[in-house]
C-alpha positions as CSV (number, residue, x, y, z in Angstrom):
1,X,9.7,10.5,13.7
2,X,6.0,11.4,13.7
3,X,3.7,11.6,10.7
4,X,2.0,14.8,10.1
5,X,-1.3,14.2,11.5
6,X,0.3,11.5,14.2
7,X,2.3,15.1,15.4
8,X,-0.7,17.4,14.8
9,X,-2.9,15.0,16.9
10,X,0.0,14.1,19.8
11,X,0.2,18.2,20.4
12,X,-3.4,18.4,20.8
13,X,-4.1,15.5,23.1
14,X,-1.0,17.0,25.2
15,X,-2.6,20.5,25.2
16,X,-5.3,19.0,26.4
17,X,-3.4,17.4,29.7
18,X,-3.9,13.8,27.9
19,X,-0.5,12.0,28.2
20,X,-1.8,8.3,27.6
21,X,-3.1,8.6,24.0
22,X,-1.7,6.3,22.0
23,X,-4.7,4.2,21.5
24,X,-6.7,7.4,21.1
25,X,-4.5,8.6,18.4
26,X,-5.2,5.4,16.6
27,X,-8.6,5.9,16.9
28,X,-8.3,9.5,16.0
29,X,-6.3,8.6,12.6
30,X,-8.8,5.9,11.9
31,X,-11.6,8.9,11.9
32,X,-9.5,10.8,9.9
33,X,-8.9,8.8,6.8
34,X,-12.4,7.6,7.0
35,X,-14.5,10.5,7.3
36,X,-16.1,12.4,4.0
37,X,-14.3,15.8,3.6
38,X,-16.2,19.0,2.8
39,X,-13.4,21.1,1.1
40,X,-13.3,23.8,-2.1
41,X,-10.9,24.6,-4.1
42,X,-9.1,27.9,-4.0
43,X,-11.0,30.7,-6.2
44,X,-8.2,31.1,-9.0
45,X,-8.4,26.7,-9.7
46,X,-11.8,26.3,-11.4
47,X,-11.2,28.9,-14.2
48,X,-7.6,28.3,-14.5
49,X,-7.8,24.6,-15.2
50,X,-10.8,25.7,-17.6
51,X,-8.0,28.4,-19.7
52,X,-5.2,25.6,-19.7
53,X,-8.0,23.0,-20.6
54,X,-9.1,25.9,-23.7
55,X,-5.3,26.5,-24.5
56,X,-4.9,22.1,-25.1
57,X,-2.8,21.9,-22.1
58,X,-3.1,18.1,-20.6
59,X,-3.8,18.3,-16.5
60,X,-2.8,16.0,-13.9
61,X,-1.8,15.6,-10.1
62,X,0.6,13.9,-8.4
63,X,-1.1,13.5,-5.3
64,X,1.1,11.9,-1.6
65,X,-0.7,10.5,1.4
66,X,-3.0,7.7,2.2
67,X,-4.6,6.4,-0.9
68,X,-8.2,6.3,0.1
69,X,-7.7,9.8,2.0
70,X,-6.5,11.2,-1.2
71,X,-9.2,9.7,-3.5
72,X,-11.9,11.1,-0.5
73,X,-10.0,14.5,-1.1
74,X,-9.8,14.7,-5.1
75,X,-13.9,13.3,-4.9
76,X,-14.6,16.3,-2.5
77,X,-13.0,19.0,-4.6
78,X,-14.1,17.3,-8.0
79,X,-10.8,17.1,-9.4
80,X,-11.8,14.5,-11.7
81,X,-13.7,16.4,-14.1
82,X,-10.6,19.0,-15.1
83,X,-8.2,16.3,-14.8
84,X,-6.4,13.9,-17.7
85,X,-4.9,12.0,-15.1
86,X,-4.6,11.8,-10.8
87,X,-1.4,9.6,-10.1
88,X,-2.2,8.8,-6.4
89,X,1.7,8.1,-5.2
90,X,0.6,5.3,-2.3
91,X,-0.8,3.2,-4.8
92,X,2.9,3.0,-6.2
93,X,4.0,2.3,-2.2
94,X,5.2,4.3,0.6
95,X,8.8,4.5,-0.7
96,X,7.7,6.0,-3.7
97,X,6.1,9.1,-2.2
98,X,7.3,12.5,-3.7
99,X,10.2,13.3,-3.5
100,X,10.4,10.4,-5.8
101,X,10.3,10.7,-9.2
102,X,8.3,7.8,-9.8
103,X,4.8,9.6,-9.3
104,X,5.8,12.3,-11.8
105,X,7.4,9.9,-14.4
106,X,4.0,7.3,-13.9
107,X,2.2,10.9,-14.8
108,X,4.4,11.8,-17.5
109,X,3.6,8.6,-19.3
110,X,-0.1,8.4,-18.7
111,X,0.0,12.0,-20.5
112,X,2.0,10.5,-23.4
113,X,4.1,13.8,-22.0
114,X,7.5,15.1,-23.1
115,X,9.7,16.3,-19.5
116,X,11.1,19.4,-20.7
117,X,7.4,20.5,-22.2
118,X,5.9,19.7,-18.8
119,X,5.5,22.1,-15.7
120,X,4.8,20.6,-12.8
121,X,3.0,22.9,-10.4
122,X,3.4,22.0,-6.1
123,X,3.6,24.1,-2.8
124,X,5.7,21.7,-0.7
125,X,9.4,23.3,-1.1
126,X,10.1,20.0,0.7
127,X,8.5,17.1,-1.3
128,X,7.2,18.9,-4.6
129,X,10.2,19.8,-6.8
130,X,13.1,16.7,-6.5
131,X,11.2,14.1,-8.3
132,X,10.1,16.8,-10.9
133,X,13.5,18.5,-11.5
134,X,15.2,15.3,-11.7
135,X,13.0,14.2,-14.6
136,X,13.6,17.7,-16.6
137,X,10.2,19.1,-15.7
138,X,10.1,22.9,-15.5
139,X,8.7,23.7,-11.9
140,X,6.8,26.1,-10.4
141,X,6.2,26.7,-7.0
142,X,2.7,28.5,-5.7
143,X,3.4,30.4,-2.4
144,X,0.2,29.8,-0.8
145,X,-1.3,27.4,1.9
146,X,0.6,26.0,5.3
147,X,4.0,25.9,3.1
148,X,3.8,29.7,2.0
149,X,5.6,31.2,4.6
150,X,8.6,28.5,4.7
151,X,12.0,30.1,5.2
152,X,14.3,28.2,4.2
153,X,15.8,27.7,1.0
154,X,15.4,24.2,-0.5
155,X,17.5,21.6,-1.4
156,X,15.6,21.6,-4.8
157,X,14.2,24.8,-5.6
158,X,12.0,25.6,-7.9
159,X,12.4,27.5,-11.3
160,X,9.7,29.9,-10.6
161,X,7.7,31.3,-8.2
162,X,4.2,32.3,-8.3
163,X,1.1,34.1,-5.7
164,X,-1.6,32.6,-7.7
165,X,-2.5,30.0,-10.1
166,X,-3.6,32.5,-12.7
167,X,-0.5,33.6,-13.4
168,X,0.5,30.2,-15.5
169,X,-2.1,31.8,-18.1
């Protein structure tokens, strides 16, 4: 099976009438978790994160995907300065990507957090929730993004649904 951006780069290198890629594609992913990315967050984040930080809610992220890609990301978007704690699941190793509960449960203890006074807040139906629900954490799913239009109904849905962030107010 591919990766994400192994698949999203193989479809555009065949689009393009280039069927001997392979060495491309490692040059292509090498670009990718190297380069600086210019990225924003989505209107509703800055002055959520500033009510919850008002109401004495602890913030954190569970974050999946190359570790230096993901610290490049939560940099760009300046994450850091809203956040209590960014639990980066590669550092813990591959196997221990969300769905695993491992990345919540490192999260839950760097908070000095209680599970069932926790909501954990994702978009991916299909990592976001297991590892969450299996530790007692209240979810919530955001419908908004590439994963806002999935059909299907997940093996581990989530206990509520939401359109924007503000609504956790």
């Amino acid at each position: 099976l591919e990766r994400g951006h192994q698949r999203v780069l193989n479809r555009g290198l065949l689009a393009l009438g280039l069927t001997e890629h392979e060495k491309l594609i490692a040059t292509l992913v090498d670009i990718y978790r190297s380069h600086q990315p210019s990225l924003a967050l989505y209107p509703d984040v800055s002055s959520t994160l500033q009510s919850l930080r008002e109401m004495g809610c602890k913030l954190g992220v569970v974050t999946n995907g190359t570790l230096s890609t993901q610290q490049k990301k939560v940099a760009a978007l300046g994450l850091t300065a809203w956040l209590d704690v960014i639990v980066y699941a590669d550092a813990l190793g591959r196997a221990h990507w969300k769905p695993s509960s491992l990345p919540c449960r490192v999260a839950l203890e760097a908070l000095n957090g209680n599970p069932t006074e926790t909501l954990y807040v994702g978009d991916d139906p299909h990592t976001d929730f297991k590892g969450a629900l299996m530790l007692g954490m209240s979810t919530v799913r955001i419908l908004r993004g590439e994963f806002q239009q999935v059909a299907e109904e997940p093996l581990f849905p989530p206990d509520y649904t939401i359109m924007s962030l503000a609504e956790l107010i």
